[in-house]
VODREN-586978 format. One record per residue (C-alpha): residue number from 1; residue in three letters; chain; x negated, y negated, z negated. Coordinates in pm, 1 decimal. Each point is the difference from the previous one (the first is absolute). Layout:
N
NODE,nr,rest,kette,px,py,pz
NODE,NUM,ALA,A,X,Y,Z
...
END
This chain:
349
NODE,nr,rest,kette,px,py,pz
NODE,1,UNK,A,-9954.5,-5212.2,-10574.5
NODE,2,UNK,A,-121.1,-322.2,74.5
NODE,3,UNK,A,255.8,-81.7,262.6
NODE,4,UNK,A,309.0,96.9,-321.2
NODE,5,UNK,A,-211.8,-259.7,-198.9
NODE,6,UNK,A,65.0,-273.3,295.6
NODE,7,UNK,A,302.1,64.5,-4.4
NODE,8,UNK,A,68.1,-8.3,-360.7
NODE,9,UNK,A,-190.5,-339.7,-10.9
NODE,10,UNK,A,261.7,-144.7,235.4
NODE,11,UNK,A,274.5,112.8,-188.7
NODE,12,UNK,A,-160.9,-179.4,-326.9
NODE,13,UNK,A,14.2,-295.8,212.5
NODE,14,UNK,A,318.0,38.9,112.6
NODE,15,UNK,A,146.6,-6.0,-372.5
NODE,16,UNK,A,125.1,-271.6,-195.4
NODE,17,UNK,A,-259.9,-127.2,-240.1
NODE,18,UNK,A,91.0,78.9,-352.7
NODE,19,UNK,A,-175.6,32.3,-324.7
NODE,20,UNK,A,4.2,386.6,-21.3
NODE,21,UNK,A,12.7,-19.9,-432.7
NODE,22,UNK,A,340.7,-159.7,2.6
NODE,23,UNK,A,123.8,58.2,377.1
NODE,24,UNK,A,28.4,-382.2,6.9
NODE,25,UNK,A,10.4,-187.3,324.8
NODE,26,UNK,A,-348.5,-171.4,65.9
NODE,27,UNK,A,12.2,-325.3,-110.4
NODE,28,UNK,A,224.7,45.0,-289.5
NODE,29,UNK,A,-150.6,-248.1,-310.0
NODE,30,UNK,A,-242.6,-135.8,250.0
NODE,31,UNK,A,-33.4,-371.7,97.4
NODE,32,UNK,A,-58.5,-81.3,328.4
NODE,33,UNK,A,-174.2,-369.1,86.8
NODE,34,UNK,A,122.9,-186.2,276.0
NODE,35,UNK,A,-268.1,-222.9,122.3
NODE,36,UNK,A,148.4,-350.5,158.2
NODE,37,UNK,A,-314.0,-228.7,202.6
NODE,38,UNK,A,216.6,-274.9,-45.2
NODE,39,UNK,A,113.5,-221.3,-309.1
NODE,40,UNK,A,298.3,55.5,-231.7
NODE,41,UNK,A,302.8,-125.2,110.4
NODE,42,UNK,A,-76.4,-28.0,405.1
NODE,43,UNK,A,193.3,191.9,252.7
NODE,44,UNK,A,-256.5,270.0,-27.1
NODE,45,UNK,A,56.0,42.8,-374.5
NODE,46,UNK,A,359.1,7.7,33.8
NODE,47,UNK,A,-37.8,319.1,290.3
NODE,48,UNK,A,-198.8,206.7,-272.9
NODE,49,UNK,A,187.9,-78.0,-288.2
NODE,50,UNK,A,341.7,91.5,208.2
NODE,51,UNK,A,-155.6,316.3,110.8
NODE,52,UNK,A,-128.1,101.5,-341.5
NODE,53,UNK,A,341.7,-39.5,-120.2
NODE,54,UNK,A,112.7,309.6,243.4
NODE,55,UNK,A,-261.0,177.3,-20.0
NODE,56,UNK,A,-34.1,60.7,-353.6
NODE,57,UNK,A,355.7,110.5,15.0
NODE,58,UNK,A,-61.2,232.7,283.9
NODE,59,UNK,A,-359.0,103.0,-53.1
NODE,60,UNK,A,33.8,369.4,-155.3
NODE,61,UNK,A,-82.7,-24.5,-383.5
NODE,62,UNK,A,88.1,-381.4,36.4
NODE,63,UNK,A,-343.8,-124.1,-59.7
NODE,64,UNK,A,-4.6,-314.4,-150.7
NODE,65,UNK,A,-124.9,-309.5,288.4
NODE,66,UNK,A,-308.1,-288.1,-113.0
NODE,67,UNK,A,2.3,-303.2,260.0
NODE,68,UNK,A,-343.6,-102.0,-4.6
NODE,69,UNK,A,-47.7,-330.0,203.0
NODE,70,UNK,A,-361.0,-28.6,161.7
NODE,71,UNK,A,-64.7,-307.9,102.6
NODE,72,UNK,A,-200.3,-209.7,287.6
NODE,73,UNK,A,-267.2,75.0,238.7
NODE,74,UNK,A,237.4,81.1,260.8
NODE,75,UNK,A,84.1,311.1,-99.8
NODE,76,UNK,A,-318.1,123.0,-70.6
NODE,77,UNK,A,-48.9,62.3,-331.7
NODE,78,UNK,A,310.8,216.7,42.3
NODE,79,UNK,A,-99.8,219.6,264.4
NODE,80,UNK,A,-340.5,59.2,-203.7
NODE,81,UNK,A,194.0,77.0,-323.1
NODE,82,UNK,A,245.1,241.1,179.1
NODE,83,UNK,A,-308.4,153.8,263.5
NODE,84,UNK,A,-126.4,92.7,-335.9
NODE,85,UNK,A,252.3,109.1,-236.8
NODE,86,UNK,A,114.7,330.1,-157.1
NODE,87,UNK,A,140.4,240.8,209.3
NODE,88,UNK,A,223.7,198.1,-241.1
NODE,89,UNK,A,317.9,-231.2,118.8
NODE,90,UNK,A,-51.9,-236.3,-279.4
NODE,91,UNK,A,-63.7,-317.5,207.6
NODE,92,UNK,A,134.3,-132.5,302.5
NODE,93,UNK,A,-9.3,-349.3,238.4
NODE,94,UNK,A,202.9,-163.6,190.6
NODE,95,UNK,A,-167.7,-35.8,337.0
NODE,96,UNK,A,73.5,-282.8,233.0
NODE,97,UNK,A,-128.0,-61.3,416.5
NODE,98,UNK,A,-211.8,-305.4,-90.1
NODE,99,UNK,A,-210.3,236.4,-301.3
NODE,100,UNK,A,-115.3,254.1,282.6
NODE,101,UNK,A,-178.0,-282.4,190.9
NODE,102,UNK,A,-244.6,-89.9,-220.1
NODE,103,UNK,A,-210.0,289.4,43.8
NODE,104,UNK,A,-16.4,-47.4,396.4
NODE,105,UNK,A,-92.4,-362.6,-14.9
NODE,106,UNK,A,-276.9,18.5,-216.3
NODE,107,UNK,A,132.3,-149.7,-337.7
NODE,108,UNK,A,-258.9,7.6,-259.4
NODE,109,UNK,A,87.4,271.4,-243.8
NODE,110,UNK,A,234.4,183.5,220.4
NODE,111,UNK,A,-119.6,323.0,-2.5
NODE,112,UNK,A,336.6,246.7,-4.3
NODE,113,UNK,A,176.0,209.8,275.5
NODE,114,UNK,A,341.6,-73.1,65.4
NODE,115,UNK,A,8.5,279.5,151.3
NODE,116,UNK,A,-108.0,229.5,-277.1
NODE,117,UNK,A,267.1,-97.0,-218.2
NODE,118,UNK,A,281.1,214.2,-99.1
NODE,119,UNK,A,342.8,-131.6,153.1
NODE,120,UNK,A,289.4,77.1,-189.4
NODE,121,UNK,A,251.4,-193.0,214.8
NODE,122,UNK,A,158.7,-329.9,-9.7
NODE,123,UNK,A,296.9,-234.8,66.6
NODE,124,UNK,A,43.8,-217.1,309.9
NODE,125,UNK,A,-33.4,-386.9,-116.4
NODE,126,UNK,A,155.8,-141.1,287.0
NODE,127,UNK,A,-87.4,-98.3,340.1
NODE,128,UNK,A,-233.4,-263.8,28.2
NODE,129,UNK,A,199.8,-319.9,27.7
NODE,130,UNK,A,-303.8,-289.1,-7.2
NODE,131,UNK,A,128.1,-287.3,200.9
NODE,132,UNK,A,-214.4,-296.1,123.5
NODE,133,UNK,A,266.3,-352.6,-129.4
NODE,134,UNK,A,-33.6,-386.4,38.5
NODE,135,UNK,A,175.5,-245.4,-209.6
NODE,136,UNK,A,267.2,-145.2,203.9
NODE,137,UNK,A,-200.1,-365.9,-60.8
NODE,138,UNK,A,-309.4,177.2,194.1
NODE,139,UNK,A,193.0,-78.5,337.5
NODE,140,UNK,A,-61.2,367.2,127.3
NODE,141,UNK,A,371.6,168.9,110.2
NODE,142,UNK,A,-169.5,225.7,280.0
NODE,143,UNK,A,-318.2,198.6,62.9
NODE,144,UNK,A,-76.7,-229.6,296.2
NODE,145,UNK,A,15.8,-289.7,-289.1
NODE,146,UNK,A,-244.1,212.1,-181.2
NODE,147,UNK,A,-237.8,24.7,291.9
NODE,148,UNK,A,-16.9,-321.4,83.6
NODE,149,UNK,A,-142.6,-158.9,-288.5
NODE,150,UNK,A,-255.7,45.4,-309.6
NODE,151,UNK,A,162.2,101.4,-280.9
NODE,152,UNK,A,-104.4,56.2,-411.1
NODE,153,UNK,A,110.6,330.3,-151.1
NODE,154,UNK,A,-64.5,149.3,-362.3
NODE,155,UNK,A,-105.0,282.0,-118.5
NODE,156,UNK,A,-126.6,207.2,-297.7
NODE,157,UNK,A,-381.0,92.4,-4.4
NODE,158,UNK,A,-202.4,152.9,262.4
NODE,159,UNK,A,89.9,409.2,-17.0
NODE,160,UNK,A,339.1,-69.9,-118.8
NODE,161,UNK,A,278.0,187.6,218.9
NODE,162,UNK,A,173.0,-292.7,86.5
NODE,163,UNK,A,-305.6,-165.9,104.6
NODE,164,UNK,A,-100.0,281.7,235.3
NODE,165,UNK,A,411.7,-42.1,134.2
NODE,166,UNK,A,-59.4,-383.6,56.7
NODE,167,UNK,A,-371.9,19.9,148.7
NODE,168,UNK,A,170.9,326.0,223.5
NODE,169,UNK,A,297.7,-202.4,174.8
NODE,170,UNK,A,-205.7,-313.2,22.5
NODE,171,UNK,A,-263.0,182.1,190.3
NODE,172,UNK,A,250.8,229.2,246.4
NODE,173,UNK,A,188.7,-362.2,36.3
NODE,174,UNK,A,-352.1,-184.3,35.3
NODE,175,UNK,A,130.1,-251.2,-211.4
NODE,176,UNK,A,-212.6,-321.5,-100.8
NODE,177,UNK,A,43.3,-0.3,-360.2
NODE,178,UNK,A,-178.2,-187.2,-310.4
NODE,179,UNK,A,-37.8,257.6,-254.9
NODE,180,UNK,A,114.1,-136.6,-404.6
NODE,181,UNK,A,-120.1,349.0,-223.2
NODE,182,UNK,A,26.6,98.0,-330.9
NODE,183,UNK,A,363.6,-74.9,-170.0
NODE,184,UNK,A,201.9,295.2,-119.4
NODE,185,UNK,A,338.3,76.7,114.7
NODE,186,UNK,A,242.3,-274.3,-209.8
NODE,187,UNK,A,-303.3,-255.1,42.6
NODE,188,UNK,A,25.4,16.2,348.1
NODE,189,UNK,A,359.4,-48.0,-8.1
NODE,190,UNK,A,-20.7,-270.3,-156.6
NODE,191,UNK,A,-263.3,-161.5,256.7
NODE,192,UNK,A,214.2,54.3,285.3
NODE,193,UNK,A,273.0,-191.2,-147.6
NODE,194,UNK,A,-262.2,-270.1,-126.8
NODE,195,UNK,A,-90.5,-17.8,364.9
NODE,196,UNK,A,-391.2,120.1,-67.2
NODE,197,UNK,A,42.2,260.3,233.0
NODE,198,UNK,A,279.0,68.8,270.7
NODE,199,UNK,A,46.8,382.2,12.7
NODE,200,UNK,A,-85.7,338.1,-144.4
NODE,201,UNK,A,35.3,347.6,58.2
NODE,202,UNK,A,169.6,233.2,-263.9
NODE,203,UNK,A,263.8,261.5,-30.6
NODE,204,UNK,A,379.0,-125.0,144.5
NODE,205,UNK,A,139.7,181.1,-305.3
NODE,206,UNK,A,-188.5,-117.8,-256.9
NODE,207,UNK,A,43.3,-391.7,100.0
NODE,208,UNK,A,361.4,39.9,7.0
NODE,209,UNK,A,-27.0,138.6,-367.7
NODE,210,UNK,A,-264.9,-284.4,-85.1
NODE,211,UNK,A,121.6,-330.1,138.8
NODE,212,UNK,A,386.3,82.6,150.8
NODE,213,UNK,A,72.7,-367.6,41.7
NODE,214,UNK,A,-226.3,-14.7,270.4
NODE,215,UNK,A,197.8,235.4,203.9
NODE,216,UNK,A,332.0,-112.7,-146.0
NODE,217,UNK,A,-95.2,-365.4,119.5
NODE,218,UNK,A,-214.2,127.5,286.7
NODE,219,UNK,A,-279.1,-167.2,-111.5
NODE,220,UNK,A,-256.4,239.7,149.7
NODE,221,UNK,A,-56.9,107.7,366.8
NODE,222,UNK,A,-71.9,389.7,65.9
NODE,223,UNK,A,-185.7,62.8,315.0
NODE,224,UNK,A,-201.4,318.6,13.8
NODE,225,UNK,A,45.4,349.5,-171.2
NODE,226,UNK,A,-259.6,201.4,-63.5
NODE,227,UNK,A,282.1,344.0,31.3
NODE,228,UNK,A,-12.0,157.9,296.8
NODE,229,UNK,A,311.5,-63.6,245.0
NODE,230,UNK,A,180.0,345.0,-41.1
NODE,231,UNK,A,2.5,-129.7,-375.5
NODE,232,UNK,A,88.1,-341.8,-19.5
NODE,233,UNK,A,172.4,-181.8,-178.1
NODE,234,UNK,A,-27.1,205.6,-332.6
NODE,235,UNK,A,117.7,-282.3,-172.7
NODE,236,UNK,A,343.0,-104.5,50.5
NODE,237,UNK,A,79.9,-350.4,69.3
NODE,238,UNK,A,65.9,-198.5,290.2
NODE,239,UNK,A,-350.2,-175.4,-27.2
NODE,240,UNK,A,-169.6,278.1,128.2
NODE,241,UNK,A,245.9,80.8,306.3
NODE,242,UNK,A,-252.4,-23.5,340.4
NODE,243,UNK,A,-287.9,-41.2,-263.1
NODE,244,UNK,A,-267.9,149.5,231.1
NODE,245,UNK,A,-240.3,322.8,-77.1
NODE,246,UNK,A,-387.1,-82.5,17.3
NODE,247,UNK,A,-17.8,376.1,210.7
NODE,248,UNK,A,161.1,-201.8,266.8
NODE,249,UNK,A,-345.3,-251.9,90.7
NODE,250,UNK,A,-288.1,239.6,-104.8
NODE,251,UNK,A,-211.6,-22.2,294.1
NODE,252,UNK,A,-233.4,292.0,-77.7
NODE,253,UNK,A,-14.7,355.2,-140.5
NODE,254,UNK,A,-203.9,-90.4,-264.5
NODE,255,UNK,A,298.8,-290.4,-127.6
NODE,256,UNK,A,259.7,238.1,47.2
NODE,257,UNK,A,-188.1,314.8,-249.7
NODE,258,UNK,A,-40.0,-250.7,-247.8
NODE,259,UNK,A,408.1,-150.2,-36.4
NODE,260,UNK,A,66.1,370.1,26.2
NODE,261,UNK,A,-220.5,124.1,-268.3
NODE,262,UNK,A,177.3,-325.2,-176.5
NODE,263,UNK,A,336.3,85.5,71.2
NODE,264,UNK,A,-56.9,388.2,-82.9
NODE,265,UNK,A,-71.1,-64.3,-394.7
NODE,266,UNK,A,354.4,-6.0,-103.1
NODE,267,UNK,A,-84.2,386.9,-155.1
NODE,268,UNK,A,-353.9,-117.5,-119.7
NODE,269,UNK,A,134.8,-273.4,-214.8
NODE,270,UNK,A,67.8,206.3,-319.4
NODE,271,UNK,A,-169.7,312.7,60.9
NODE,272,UNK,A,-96.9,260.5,-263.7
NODE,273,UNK,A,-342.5,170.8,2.9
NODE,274,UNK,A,-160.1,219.3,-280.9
NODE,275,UNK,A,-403.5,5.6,-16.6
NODE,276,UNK,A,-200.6,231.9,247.3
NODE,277,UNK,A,1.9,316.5,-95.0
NODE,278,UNK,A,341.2,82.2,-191.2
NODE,279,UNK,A,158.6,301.5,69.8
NODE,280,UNK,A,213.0,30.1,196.5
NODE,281,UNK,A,306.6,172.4,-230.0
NODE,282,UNK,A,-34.7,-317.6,-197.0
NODE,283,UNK,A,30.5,-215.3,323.3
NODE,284,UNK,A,293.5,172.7,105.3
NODE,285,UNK,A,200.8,22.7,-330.4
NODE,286,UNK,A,-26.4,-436.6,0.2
NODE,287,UNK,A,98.7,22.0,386.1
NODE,288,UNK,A,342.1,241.0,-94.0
NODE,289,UNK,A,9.7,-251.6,-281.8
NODE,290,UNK,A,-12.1,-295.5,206.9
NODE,291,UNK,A,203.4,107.5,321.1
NODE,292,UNK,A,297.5,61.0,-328.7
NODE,293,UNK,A,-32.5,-300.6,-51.4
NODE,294,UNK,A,56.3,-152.1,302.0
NODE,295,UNK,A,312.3,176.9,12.6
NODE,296,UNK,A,109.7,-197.2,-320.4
NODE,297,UNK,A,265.7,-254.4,21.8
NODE,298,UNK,A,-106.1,-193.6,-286.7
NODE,299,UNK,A,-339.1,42.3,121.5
NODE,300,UNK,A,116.4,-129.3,356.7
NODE,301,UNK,A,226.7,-311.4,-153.1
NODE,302,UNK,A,-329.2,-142.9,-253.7
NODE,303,UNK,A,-242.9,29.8,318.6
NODE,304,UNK,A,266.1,-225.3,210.4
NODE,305,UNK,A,59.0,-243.0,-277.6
NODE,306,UNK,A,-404.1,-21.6,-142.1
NODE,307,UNK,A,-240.5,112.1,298.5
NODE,308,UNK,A,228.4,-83.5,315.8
NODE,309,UNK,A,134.8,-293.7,-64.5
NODE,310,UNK,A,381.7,83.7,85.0
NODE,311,UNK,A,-141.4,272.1,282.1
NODE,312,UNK,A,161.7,341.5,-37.4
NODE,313,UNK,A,-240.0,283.3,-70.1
NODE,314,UNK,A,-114.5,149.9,318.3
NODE,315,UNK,A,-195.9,321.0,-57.4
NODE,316,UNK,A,-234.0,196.7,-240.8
NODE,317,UNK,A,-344.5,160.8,201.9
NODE,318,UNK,A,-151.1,306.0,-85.7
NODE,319,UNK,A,-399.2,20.5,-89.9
NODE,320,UNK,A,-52.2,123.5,360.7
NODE,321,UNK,A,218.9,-296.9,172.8
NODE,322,UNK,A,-235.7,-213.0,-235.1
NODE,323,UNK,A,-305.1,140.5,89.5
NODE,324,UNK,A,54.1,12.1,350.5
NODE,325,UNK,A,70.4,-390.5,24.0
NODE,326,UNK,A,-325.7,-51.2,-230.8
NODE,327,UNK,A,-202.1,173.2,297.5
NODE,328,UNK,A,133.4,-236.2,220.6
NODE,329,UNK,A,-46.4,-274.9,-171.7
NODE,330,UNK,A,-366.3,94.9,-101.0
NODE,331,UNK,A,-82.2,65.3,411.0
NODE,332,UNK,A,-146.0,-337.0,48.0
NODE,333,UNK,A,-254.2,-1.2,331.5
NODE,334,UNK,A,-249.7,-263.0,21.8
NODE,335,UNK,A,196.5,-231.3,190.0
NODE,336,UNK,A,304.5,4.7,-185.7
NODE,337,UNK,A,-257.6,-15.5,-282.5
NODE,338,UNK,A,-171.5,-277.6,93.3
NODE,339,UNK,A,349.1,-212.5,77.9
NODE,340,UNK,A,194.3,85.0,-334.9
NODE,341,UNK,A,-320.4,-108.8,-230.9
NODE,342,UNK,A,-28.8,-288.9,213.1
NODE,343,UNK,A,386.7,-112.0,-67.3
NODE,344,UNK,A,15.1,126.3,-314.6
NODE,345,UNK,A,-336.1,-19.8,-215.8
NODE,346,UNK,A,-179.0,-346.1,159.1
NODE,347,UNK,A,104.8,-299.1,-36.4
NODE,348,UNK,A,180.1,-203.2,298.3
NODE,349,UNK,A,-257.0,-243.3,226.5
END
């Protein structure tokens, strides 16, 4: 008897959730809330609000979608909310690589799992394409230019992504560098051309979109990709033809676990997660849901033009893809540990 009730449990489980009354699919007249840790209008808003167009259409019951944006603290304050939220499918999060480090470097307040989230699945955003540029008047055409001389880069705040990028290829290339911190992406495009700083790191893609008159009248200098070499270039143009992978100088084990954790994100830059604890039927009707709408060609044509930048779609991962790259991510020994905060969390010497 009890074994036919183990088995009957599993075939429960194995059902499509529905609301037994009405034989409606589960989420039919149900909202769900899509939880962004970024601000309105940033590349992160623009991946949830693109997804919760397609899923609402593909979501059994068409539940209607609620982008809620939850700002600052590095991601914090959006892992807490979604480490603690309902577990009846009625709120989500978008989950990114640099939100599960928190918890493993010690940030005040960062008290979730990542790995006790729920993983729906998630689109690939692209392979990282960071590249390390000079402005042409810098003098610096080759690496051996670059290593020959003190030079002033820019960046964006301590435990910003493309600060860990620039302190990571300055370190593997032992650069000697004078450190300017603390402008945001257009203001430090603007200080390169004002000559307060000579280079930057930041996505190949992205400063094509942003300033195309440097490239159209070469203006800038690429010299160093953060992509690994099997990868490169990403971005098309002859700029970046013999650009250089930073995989190609790491001297030690530790440098080369860290540019590949780096260059393994492209599926943790828009993941999907529900709270710890949701069922798993619910989990896998948003995954069906979501691997639909992968297969969408609308879908597939409003990611290239809004998240990619002019990049074709590449692929749509399953919750288990997800969550197997999130336990890589999260494996961080103490001396890979102790590298990464220094590069990315302290300030430069």
């Amino acid at each position: 008897m009890q074994k036919m009730f183990i088995v009957f449990i599993y075939i429960l489980l194995a059902l499509p959730l529905v609301i037994s009354a009405a034989e409606q699919p589960y989420f039919h007249g149900k909202t769900v809330t899509l939880q962004v840790g970024a601000p309105a209008g940033g590349r992160q808003d623009r991946i949830a609000r693109t997804m919760a167009k397609y899923l609402a259409r593909y979501t059994p019951g068409n539940p209607a979608f609620l982008i809620q944006n939850k700002t600052g603290g590095q991601g914090i304050p959006a892992m807490l909310a979604l480490s603690k939220g309902p577990t009846d499918g009625s709120f989500m999060s978008t989950v990114i690589s640099s939100y599960m480090e928190a918890p493993y470097f010690g940030a005040p307040g960062a008290t979730y799992e990542p790995r006790n989230f729920v993983y729906v699945g998630g689109p690939s955003t692209g392979i990282q394409r960071n590249v390390l540029f000079f402005h042409q008047r810098a003098g610096i055409k080759t690496l051996e230019d670059l290593k020959s001389r003190e030079v002033t880069l820019g960046s964006q705040g301590v435990g910003n992504r493309s600060y860990l990028y620039s302190r990571l290829m300055t370190e593997v290339m032992g650069l000697k560098v004078r450190w300017v911190l603390g402008y945001d992406t257009l203001q430090l495009n603007v200080a390169i051309e004002q000559g307060e700083v000579q280079g930057r790191v930041n996505d190949a893609a992205s400063m094509m979109t942003d300033k195309s008159e440097w490239f159209t009248n070469r203006e800038i200098v690429p010299l160093l990709a953060m992509t690994l070499p099997a990868e490169l270039p990403p971005v098309k143009h002859p700029m970046f033809e013999g650009v250089p992978s930073i995989m190609q100088f790491a001297k030690t084990d530790v440098q080369k676990n860290i540019i590949q954790k780096i260059n393994s994100t492209g599926r943790l830059g828009a993941a999907l997660a529900f709270p710890p604890g949701t069922p798993e039927a619910i989990r896998r009707i948003m995954e069906e849901a979501l691997l639909k709408v992968g297969n969408d060609a609308a879908f597939r044509k409003d990611w290239e033009e809004l998240v990619l930048e002019g990049h074709p779609f590449e692929q749509m991962f399953s919750g288990k893809e997800i969550f197997e790259n999130v336990k890589v991510y999260t494996d961080w020994r103490p001396e890979i540990l102790s590298m990464y905060k220094r590069l990315a969390h302290e300030a430069p010497k």
